[in-house]
N, C-alpha and C positions, 0 to 999 in steps of 0.2 A: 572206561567210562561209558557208560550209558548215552547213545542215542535217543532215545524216546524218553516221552517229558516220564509221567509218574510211575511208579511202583504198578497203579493201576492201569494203567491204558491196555483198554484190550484189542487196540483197534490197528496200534500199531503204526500210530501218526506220530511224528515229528513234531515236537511244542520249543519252538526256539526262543518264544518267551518264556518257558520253564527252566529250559537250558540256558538261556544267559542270566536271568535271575535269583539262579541257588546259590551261587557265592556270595551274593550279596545278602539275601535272606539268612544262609547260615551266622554270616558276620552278626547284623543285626541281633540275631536270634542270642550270640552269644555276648554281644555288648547291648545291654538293653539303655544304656548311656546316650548309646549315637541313632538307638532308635526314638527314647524320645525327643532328644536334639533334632534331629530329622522329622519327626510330627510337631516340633514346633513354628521350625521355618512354613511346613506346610501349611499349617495356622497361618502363621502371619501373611505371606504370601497368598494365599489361598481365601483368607475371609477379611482380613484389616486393611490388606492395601486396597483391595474393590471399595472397602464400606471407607475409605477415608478421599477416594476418589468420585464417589458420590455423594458426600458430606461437603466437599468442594464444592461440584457441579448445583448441589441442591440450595446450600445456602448462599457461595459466594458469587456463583453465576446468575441463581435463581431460575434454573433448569429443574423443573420436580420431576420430569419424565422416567432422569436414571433408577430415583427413587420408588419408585412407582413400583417398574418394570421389575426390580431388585424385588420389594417386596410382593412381587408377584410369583416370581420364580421361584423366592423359598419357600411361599407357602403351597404352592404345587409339586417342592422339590420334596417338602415335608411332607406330604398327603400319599407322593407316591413312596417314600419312602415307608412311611407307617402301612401301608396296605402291601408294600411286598416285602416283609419284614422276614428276615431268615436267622433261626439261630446262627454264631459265627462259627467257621471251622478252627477245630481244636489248634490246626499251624497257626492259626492268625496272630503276630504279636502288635497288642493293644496297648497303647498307650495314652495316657489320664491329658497327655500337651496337647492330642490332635482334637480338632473339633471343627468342625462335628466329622465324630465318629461314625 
């Protein structure tokens, strides 16, 4: 097995995030099943449990603050996203459950 992360590295570093991550990425790659199962949770996890925790705070506490700052940060998370916009790389496996992609 290969020590150093990609195919390309010409530099000759150690990437032990690339090394501990292929097994899983091959898996995924070959079950596209538990990969969008897996961008689902990250969905839900990731954007419904926040927005259901400041649906709380904003209406039953009557804290507008969370809300505020929420939508302040997506539309900056937005802005910077759209201005360093990159095609994807060809490994990427994409799936239609994660969001935002």
């Amino acid at each position: 097995a290969r020590l150093l992360s990609s195919p390309n590295n010409s530099y000759q570093i150690i990437d032990a995030g690339y090394i501990a991550t292929t097994p899983l990425y091959n898996f995924l790659k070959e079950n596209r099943d538990w990969n969008d199962f897996f961008a689902l949770i990250n969905t839900v996890v990731g954007v419904f449990a926040p927005f259901l925790y400041i649906a709380w705070q904003t209406f039953w506490v009557g804290d507008y603050v969370p809300a505020f700052k929420y939508l302040f940060i997506s539309a900056m998370r937005s802005m910077c996203g759209w201005c360093t916009f990159l095609p994807p790389d060809p490994s990427y496996l994409m799936s239609f459950k994660d969001f935002p992609d």
